[in-house]
C-alpha positions as CSV (number, residue, x, y, z in Angstrom):
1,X,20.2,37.5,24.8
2,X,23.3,39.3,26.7
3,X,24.6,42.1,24.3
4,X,27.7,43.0,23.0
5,X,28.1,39.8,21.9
6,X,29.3,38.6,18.5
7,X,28.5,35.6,16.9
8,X,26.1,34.6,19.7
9,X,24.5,32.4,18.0
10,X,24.2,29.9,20.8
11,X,22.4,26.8,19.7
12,X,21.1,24.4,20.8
13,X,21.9,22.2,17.9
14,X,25.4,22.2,18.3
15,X,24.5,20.6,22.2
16,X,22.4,18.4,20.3
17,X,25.2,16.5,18.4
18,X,27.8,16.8,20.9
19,X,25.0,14.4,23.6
20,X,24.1,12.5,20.4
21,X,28.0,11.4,20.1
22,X,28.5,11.2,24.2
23,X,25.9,9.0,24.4
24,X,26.1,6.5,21.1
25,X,30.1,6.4,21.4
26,X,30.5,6.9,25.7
27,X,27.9,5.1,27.2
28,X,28.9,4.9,31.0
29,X,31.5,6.7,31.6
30,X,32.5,5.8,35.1
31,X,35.2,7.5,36.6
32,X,38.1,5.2,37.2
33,X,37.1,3.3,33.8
34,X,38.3,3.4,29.8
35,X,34.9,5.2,29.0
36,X,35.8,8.0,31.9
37,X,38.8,8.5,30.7
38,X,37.5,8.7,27.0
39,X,34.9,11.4,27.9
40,X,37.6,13.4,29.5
41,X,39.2,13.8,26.2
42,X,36.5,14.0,24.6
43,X,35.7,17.5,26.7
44,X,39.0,18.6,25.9
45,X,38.9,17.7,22.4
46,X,35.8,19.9,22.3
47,X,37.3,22.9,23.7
48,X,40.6,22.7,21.8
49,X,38.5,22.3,18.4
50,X,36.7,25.8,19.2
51,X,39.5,27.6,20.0
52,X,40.2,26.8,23.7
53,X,44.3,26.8,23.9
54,X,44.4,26.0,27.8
55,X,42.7,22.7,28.1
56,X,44.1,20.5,30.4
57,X,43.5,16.7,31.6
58,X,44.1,16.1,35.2
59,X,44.6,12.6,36.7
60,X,44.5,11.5,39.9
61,X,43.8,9.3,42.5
62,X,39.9,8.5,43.7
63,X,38.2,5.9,45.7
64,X,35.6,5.2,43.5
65,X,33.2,2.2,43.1
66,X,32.0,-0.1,41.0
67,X,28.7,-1.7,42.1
68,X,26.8,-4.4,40.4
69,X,23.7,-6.1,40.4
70,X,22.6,-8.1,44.1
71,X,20.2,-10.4,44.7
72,X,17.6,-9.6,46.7
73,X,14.7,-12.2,47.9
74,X,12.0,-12.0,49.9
75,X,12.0,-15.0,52.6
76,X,8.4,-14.6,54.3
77,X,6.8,-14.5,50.5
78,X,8.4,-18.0,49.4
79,X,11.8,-16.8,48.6
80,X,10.4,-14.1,45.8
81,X,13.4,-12.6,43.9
82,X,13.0,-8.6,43.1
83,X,15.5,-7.2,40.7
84,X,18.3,-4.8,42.6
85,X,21.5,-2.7,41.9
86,X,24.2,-2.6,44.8
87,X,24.8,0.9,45.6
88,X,27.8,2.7,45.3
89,X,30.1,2.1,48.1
90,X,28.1,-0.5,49.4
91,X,29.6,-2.7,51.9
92,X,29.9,-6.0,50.5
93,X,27.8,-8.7,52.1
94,X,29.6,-12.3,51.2
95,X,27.9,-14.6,48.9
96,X,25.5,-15.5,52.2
97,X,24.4,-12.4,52.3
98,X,22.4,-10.7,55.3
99,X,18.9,-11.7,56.7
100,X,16.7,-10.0,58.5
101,X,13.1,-8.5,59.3
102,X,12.3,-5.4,57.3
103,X,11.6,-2.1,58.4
104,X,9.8,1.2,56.5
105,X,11.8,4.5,57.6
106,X,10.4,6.8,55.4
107,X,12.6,8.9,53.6
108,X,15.4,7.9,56.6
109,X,15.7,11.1,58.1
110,X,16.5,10.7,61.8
111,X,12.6,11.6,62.8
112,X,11.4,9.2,60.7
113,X,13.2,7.0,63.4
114,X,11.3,8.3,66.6
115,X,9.4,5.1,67.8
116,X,11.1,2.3,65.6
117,X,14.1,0.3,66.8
118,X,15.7,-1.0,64.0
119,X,18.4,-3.0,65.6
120,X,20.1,-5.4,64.0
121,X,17.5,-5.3,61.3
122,X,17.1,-3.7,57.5
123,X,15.5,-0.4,56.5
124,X,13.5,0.3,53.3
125,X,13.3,4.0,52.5
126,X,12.4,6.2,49.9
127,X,15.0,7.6,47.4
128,X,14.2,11.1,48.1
129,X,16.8,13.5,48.4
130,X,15.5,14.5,51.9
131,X,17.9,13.4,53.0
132,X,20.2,12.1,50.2
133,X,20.7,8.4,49.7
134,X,24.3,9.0,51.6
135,X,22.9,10.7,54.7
136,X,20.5,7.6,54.4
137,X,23.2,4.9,55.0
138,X,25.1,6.8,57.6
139,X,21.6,7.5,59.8
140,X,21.2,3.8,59.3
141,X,24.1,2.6,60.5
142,X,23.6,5.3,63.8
143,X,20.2,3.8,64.2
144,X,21.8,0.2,64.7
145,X,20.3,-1.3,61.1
146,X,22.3,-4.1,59.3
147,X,20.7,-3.0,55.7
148,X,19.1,-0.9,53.3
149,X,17.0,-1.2,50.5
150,X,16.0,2.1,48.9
151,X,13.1,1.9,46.9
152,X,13.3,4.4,43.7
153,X,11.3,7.4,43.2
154,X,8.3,8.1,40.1
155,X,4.9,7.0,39.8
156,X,3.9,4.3,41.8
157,X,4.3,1.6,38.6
158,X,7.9,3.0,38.3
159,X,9.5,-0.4,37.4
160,X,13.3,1.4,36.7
161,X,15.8,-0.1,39.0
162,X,17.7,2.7,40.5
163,X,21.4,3.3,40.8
164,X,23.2,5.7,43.1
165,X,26.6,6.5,45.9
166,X,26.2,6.0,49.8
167,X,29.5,7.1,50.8
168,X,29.3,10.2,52.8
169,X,33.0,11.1,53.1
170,X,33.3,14.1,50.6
171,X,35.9,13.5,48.1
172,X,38.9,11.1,48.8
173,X,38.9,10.4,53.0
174,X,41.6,11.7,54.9
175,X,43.1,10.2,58.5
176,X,40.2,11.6,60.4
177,X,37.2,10.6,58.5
178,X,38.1,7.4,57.0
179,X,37.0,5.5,59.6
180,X,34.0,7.6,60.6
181,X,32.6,8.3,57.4
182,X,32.6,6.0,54.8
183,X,29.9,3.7,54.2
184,X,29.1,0.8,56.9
185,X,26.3,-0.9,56.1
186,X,25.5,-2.9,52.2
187,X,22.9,-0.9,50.4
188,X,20.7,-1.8,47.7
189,X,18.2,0.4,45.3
190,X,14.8,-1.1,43.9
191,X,12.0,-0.5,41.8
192,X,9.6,1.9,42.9
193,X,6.7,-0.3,42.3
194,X,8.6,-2.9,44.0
195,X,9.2,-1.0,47.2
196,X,6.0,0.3,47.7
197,X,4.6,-3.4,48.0
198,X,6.8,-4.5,50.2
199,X,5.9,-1.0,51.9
200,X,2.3,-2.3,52.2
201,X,3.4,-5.6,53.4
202,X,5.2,-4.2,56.6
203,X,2.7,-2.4,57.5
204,X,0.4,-5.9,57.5
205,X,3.2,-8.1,58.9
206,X,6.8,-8.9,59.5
207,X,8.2,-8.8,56.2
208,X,12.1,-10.8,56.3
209,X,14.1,-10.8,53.5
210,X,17.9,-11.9,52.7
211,X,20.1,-9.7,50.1
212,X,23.1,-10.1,48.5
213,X,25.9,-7.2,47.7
214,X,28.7,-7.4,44.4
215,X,30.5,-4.1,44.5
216,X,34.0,-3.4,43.8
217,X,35.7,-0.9,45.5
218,X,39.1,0.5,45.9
219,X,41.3,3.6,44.9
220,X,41.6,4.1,41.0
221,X,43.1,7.0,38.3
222,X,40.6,9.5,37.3
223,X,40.5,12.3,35.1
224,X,38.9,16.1,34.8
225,X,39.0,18.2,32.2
226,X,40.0,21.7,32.7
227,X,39.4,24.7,30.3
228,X,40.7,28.2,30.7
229,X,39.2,32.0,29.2
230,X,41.8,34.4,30.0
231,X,40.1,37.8,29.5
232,X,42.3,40.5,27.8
233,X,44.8,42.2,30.0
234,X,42.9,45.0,32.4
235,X,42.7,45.4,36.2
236,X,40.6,42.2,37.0
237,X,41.9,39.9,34.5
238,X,42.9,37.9,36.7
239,X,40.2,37.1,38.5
240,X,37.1,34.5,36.7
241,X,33.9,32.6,37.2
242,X,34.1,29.0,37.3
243,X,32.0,26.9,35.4
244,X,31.5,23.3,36.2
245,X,29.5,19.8,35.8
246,X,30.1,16.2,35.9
247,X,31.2,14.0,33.4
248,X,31.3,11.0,34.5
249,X,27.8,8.4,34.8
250,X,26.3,5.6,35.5
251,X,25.6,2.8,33.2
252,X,23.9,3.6,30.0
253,X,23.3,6.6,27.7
254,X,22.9,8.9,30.4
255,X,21.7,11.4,28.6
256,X,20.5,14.0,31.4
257,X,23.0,13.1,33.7
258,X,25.1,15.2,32.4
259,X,25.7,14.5,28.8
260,X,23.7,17.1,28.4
261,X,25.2,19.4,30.9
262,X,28.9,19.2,29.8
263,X,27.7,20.2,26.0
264,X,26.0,23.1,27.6
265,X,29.8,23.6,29.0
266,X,31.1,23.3,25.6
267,X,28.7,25.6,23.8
268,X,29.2,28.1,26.2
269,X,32.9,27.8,26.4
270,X,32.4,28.5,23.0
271,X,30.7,31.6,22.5
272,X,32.2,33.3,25.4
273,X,35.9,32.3,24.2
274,X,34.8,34.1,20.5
275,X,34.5,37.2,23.3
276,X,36.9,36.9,25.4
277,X,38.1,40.4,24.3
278,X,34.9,41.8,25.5
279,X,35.8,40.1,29.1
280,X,36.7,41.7,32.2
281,X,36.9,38.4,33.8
282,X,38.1,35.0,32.9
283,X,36.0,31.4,32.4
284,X,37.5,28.0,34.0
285,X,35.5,25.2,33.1
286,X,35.7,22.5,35.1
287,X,34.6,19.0,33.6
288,X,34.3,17.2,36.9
289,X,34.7,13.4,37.7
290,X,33.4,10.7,40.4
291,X,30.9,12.6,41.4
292,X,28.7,9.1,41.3
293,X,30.7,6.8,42.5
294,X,33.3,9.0,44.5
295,X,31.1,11.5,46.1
296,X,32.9,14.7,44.4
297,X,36.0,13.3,44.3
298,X,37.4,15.5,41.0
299,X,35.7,19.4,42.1
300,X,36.9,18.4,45.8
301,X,40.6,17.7,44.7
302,X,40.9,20.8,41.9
303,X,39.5,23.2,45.2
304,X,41.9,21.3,47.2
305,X,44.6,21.9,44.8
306,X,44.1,25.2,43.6
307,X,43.2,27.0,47.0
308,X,44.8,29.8,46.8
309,X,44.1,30.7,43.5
310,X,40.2,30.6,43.9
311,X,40.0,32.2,47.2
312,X,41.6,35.1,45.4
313,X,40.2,35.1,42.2
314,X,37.2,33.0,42.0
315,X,34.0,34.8,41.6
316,X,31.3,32.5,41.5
317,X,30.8,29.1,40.3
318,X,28.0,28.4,37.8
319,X,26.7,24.5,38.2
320,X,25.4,22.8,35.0
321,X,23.4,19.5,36.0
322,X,20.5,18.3,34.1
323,X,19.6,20.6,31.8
324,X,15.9,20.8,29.9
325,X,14.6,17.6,30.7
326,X,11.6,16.7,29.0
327,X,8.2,18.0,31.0
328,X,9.8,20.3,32.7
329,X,8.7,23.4,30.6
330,X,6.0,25.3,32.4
331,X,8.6,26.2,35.5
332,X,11.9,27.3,36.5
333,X,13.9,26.4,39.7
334,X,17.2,28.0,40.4
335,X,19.0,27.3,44.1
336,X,22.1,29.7,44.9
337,X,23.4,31.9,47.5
338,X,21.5,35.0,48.4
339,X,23.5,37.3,47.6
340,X,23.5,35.7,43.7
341,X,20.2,35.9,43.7
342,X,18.8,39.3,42.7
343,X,21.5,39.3,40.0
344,X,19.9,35.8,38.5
345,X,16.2,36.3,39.0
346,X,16.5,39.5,37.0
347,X,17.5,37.9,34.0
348,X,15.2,34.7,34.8
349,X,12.0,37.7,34.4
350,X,14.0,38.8,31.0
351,X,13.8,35.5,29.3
352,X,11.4,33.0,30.5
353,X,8.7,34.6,28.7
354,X,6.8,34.7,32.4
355,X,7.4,31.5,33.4
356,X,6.6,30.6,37.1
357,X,10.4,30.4,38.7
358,X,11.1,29.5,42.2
359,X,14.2,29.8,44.2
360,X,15.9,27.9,47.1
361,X,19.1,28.0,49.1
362,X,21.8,26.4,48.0
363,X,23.2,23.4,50.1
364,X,26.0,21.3,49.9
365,X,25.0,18.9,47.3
366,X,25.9,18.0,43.4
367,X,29.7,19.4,43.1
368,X,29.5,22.4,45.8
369,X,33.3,21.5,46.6
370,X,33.6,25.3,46.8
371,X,31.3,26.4,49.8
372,X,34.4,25.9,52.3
373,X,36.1,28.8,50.3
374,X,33.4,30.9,50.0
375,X,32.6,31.0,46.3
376,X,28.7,31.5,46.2
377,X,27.2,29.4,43.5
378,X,24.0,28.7,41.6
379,X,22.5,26.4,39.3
380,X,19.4,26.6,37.6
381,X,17.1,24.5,35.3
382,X,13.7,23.8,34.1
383,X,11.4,22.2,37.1
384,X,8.6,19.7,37.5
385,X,5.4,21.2,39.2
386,X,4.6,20.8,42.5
387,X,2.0,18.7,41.6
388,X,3.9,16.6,39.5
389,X,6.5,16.1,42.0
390,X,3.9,15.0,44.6
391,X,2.4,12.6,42.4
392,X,6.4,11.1,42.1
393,X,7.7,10.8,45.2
394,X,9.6,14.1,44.5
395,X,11.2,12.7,41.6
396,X,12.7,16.2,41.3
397,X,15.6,15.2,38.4
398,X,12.4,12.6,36.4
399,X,11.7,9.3,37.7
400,X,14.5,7.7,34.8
401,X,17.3,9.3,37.1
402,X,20.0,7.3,37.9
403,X,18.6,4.8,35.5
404,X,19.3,2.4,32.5
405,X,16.0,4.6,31.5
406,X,18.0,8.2,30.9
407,X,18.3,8.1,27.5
408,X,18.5,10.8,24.9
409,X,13.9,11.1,24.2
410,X,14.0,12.2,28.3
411,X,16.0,16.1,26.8
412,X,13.7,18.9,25.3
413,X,15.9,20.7,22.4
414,X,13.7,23.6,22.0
415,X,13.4,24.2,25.9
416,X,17.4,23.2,25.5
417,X,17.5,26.3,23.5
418,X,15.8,28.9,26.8
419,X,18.2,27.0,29.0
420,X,21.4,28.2,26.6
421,X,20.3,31.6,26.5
422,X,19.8,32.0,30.6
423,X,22.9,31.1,30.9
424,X,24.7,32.7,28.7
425,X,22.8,35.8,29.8
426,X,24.2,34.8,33.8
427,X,28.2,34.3,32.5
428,X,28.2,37.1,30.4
429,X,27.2,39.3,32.9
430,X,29.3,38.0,35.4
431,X,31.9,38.2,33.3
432,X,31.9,42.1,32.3
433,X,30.0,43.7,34.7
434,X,31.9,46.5,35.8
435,X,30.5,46.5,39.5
436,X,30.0,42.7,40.5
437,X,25.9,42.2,40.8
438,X,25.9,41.1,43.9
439,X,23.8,42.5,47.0
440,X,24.3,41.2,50.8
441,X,20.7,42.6,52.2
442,X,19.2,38.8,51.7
443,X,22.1,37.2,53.4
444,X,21.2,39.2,56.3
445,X,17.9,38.6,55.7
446,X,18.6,35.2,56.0
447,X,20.9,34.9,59.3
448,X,18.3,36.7,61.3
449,X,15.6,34.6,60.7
450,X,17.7,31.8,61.8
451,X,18.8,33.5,64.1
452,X,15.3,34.5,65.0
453,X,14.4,30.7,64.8
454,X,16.5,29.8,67.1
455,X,16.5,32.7,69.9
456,X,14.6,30.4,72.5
457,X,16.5,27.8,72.7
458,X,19.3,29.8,72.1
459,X,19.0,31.6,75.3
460,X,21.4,28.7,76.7
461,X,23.9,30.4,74.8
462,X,23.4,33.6,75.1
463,X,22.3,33.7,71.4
464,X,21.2,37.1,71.7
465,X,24.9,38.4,70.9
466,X,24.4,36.7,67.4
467,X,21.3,38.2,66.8
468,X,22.9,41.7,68.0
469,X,26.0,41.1,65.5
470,X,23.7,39.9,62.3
471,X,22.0,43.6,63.5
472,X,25.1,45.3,62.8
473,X,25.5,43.4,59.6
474,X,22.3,44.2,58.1
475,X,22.8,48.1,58.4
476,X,26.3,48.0,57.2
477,X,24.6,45.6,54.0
478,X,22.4,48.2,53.3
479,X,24.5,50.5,53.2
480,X,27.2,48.7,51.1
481,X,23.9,47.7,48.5
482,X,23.9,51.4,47.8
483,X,26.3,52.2,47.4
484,X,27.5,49.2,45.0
485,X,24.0,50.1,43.4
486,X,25.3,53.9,42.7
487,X,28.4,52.9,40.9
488,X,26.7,50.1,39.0
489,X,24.0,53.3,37.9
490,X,27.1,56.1,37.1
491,X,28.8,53.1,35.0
492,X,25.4,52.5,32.8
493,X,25.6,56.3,32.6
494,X,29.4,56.3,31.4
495,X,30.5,58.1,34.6
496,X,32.3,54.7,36.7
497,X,35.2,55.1,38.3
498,X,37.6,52.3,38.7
499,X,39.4,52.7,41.8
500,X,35.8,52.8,43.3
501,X,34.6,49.4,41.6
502,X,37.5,47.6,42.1
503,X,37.8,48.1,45.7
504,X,33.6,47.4,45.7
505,X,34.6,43.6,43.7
506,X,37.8,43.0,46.4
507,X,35.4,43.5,49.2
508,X,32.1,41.4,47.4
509,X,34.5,38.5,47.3
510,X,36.0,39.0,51.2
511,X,32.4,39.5,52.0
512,X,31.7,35.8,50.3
513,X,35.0,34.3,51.6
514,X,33.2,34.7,55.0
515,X,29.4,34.5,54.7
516,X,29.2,31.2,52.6
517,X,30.8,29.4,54.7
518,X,28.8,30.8,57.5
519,X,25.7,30.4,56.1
520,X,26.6,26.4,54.2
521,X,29.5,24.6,56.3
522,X,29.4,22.7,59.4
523,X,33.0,21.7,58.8
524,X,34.5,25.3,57.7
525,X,36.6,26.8,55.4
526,X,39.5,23.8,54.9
527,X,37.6,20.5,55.1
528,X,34.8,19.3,53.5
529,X,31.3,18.2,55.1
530,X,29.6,14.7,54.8
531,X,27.7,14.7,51.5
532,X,23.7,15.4,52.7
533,X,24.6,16.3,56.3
534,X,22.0,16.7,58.2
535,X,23.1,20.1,59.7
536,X,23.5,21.6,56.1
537,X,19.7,21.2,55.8
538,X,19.6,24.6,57.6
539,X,20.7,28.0,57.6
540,X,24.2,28.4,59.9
541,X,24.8,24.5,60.1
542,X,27.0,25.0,63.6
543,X,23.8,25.8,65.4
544,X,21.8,23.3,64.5
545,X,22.0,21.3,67.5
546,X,20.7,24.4,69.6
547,X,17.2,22.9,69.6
548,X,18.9,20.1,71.1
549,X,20.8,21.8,74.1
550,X,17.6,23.0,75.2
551,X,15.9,19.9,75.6
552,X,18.9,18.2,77.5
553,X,18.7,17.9,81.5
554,X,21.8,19.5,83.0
555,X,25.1,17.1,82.9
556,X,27.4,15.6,81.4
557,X,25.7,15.5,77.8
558,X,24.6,19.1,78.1
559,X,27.5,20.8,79.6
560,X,29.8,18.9,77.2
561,X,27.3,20.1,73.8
562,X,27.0,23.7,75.3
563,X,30.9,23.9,75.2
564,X,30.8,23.7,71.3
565,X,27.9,25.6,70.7
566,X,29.1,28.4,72.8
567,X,32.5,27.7,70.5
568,X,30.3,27.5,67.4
569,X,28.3,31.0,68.3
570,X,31.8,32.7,68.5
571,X,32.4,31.9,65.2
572,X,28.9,33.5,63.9
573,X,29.6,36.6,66.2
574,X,32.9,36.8,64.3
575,X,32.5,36.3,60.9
576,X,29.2,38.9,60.8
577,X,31.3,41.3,62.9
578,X,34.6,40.7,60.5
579,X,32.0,41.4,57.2
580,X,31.1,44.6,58.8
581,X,34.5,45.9,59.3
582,X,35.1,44.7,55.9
583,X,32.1,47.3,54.4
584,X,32.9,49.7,56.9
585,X,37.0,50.0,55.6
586,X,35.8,49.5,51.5
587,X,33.3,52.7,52.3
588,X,36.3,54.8,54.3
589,X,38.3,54.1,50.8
590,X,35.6,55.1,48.3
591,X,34.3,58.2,50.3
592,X,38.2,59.4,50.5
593,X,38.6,59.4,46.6
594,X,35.6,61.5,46.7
C-alpha cells in the first residue's frame, strides 16, 4: 500500500456496487444514446458524492454508430443462415446485400495477403488484434475485397457473436481524412465456432456466401465526464496526472468493458481526493466516450481541446480498461512507455506477491489520444497465460469481449482488490514524488535497436546519422538517470533541493513532449493516426517503410518514397539531437546552483 495515506482503505467492495448498479440500471450505454448520457452522470454523480467539487459534463459532437444485427447466409451450403452483428461503421449493404466467393486472410494483416487476390470478393479473418479489426477493414478495402466477415476469438466452440468499430479515422474526421479514412467496405463479426467451419470449408472448396448490413450512422451529442484533484498550493500544483477509461459500451451488462474500469476511476478519485493535501500534483479523471462506436472520439476531442494545458502540465496518463477479469490471476501484463517503466515494475515486484508480470510497448490503441503530445502512458491488468491465449485465438481481453456474454460472473473481486492497490500505489507516487520517477536509458535502449534493425536497408538513407544521434542520446540519458537518481536519493534522505527537482520534472516532461511521439506517431504531434496502423506496430513508425525502399528498383516509386524517408529520418535526427540539448542545458542549471 502507498504510505502517507489516510483513510486508504481502498476497496474493492465499494467498486463492487458501483458495477452492480452500472450494469443492472445502464445496460449499454452507447455513446450518442439516453443510457450514454445517463452513465455520464452517473460518473459525475459519483465524484460529486465523494467530495469531488470540479466535475464536469462535456457534450459534443461525434460520428458514432449504431450497428445491428445482418443476415448472413451461406449460398454454396443451401442458403444456411449463421447468426451476425454489423460492425461499427460498417458500410451499409442495401436490403440485397453483397455476394461473393469467400476468402480466409488470416488475422488480415497485409502478409497474410501475399499470394491471394481477393478482388472483388469477401474476406473472413480472425478477430485478433493483430491487427485490430479497424486496420482489418481498411487493408481490405486496399486489397480490392467487397466484404468482411470477422470470425470471433475463444475456444474453438465459442458460440458468442461478436461486436466491435471498423472505422479507422481517429476521433471525429477532419477535411483530409474523411474521405481516405473512414470505413469502405460492410463488415460483419461471427461466432468463433462459426468461422472456423467456414474456415475448413475454404480450404476444401469455393465457399460463396451473400450478407446483409443494418447500421445506422451519422453525427450525434455525446458526453464525458471530467473530474478534477487540485493538489494544495506549492511549486507544481499546477501540473497533474491524468487518469482515464471509457464509459460508454456495447449492448448488454458490459461488465469488463469498462464498468468495471470507471469504478476503479471512482474509488481511486476517492481516496486520492481524501489526500489531496498530501499532493504535489493534481488528478484529472477523464470518463471517456465513443470509444466503441466512434474510435476515441471523447479522449481525442478533450486532447484536442485542452492542448495547451496538457503539453504543459500533463504528466502521464494512467489507462483503466478491463480490470481483474476472471482467470486472469496467475499473471500480470502492463504495456507503457519506457521511460514509465522502471517506475511501474518496481511497485508491480512490491505487490503481486511474485506474480509472473510481463511488459510491452505501448501502441496507439484503447484511448492513447495523447501520444501526439507526448504524455507517456501505461495501463496495466491481470493477464491470461500464454498458454491460455494460444488455445483462444489470443483472446487477450476473455473470449466474452465485445459480447452479450460480458456480464458481471466474468470480474474477480478479490483479484479486484490487488488491482486497486497497484494502482493506487502507481498515482500516489506519481503524484508526490518529489523527483518524477522516470528514467530515459530504455528509450534509448529502444531507438537503437530499431535503429539497429533497420541499418541495412537504411543505408539508402544514410541511416547511419540516426544511429550516430540516438548515440549521443544514450550518453546524455545516462547521464541525466543519475543524476535524477541522486536527487531522488538526497530527498529520501531529507536533503532535496527544489530548484534542482523542479528543473529535473520541466525537463522529464520536454524530454516526453519529444520522444513519444518519436517513438508512437506516424502522424506527429497535432493529428491523430488511423486506429491500428500498421506503422505503429513498430518502434519509430516514420521508418517503417525502410524495409520497403530497399527492395524497390530505382524510379519513379523509389525516388518518390526515398524523398519522405530522407524527410522522415530528419525528424529522428532532430528530435534525439533536440532531447540532448534539452539534458545538456537542465545539467548546466543544476551544476550552477551547486
Amino acid at each position: 500500500m502507498a504510505k502517507d495515506l489516510n483513510d486508504a482503505d481502498i476497496s474493492a467492495d465499494r467498486v463492487r456496487k458501483h458495477v452492480e448498479t452500472i450494469v443492472r440500471e445502464i445496460p449499454h450505454r452507447a455513446a450518442g444514446s439516453q443510457n450514454g448520457r445517463r452513465m455520464a452522470e452517473y460518473s459525475r454523480d459519483a465524484l460529486l458524492a465523494d467530495g469531488i467539487e470540479n466535475v464536469r459534463i462535456h457534450e459534443l459532437p461525434a460520428v458514432v454508430s449504431f450497428p445491428r444485427e445482418a443476415e448472413f447466409t451461406i449460398l454454396s451450403e443451401g442458403g444456411r443462415r449463421i447468426e451476425a452483428n454489423t460492425l461499427g461503421h460498417s458500410t451499409e449493404t442495401g436490403p440485397d446485400g453483397i455476394e461473393g466467393e469467400l476468402v480466409y486472410v488470416g488475422s488480415g494483416a497485409f502478409s497474410d495477403y501475399e499470394g491471394l487476390d481477393v478482388t472483388g470478393k469477401i474476406i473472413l479473418t480472425e478477430l485478433s488484434y493483430s491487427p485490430a479489426r479497424h486496420e482489418k477493414q481498411r487493408i481490405a478495402a486496399m486489397m480490392g475485397a467487397v466484404g468482411a466477415v470477422m470470425m470471433n476469438w475463444g475456444p474453438p466452440d465459442n458460440t458468442a457473436v461478436p461486436f466491435g468499430s471498423v472505422k479507422p479515422v481517429w476521433g471525429n474526421p477532419t477535411p483530409e481524412n474523411v474521405h481516405t479514412e473512414m470505413a469502405t467496405i460492410p463488415c460483419i463479426g461471427i461466432a468463433r465456432i462459426e468461422g472456423l467451419a467456414l474456415k475448413d470449408a475454404c480450404a476444401k472448396g469455393a465457399v460463396t456466401c451473400r450478407f446483409v448490413t443494418d447500421v445506422e450512422n451519422g453525427w450525434r451529442p455525446v458526453q464525458i465526464t471530467i473530474g478534477e484533484i487540485a493538489a494544495d498550493e506549492g511549486p507544481e500544483s499546477d501540473d497533474f496526472v491524468l487518469l482515464g477509461g471509457h464509459q460508454d459500451s456495447w449492448p448488454g451488462e458490459a461488465a469488463t468493458d469498462n464498468a468495471a474500469g470507471n469504478a476503479c476511476m471512482m474509488e481511486l478519485a476517492r481516496i486520492l481526493n481524501a489526500n489531496r493535501s498530501k499532493l504535489r500534483r493534481g488528478v484529472i479523471c477523464g470518463f471517456w466516450t465513443a470509444h466503441e462506436t466512434g474510435t476515441m472520439a471523447g479522449s481525442s476531442w478533450w486532447a484536442d481541446h485542452e492542448w495547451a494545458r496538457l503539453r504543459d502540465h500533463a504528466v502521464a496518463y494512467m489507462q483503466i480498461d478491463q480490470p481483474a477479469c476472471i482467470g486472469t490471476t496467475t499473471r500480470w501484463a502492463t504495456a507503457s512507455n519506457a521511460e514509465l517503466k522502471a517506475f511501474h515494475q518496481k511497485i508491480e515486484d512490491a505487490t503481486l506477491d511474485g506474480r509472473d508480470t510481463t511488459w510491452r510497448r505501448s501502441a496507439k490503441n484503447g484511448d492513447a489520444s495523447f501520444f501526439g503530445l507526448g504524455i507517456p502512458m501505461f495501463h496495466g491488468e491481470g493477464s491470461f497465460t500464454d498458454q491460455e491465449l494460444k488455445d483462444s485465438a489470443l483472446a487477450t481481453l476473455g473470449w466474452w469481449h465485445h459480447s452479450i456474454e460480458n456480464r458481471f460472473d466474468k470480474l474477480d473481486w478479490e483479484w479486484m482488490q490487488t488491482h486497486l492497490e497497484v494502482y493506487l500505489a502507481w498515482m500516489w507516487e506519481l503524484c508526490t514524488a518529489p523527483v518524477l520517477p522516470f528514467s530515459f536509458v530504455p528509450v534509448a535502449e529502444q531507438v537503437t535497436a530499431r535503429l539497429a534493425e533497420l541499418s541495412e536497408p537504411g543505408r539508402a538513407i544514410d541511416l547511419q546519422k540516426a544511429a550516430d544521434a540516438a548515440d549521443r542520446f544514450g550518453a546524455a540519458a545516462a547521464e541525466f538517470d543519475q543524476l535524477s537518481a541522486r536527487w531522488r536519493d538526497a530527498f529520501e534522505k531529507g536533503q532535496g533541493n527544489e530548484d534542482a527537482a523542479q528543473i529535473l520534472n520541466r525537463t522529464m516532461k520536454r524530454l516526453s513532449r519529444i520522444l513519444v511521439p518519436l517513438q508512437s506517431s506516424a502522424i506527429g504531434k497535432y493529428g491523430h493516426d488511423p486506429y491500428g496502423y500498421t506503422p505503429q506496430t513498430t518502434m519509430i513508425p516514420v521508418l517503417y517503410d525502410v524495409p520497403r525502399l530497399a527492395e524497390l528498383p530505382e524510379g519513379e516509386e523509389r525516388w518518390i518514397l526515398r524523398t519522405r524517408l530522407v524527410r522522415d529520418r530528419n525528424r529522428v535526427i532532430d528530435g534525439l539531437d533536440e532531447a540532448a540539448r534539452i539534458i545538456a542545458d537542465a545539467r548546466l542549471v543544476i551544476d550552477a546552483q551547486g
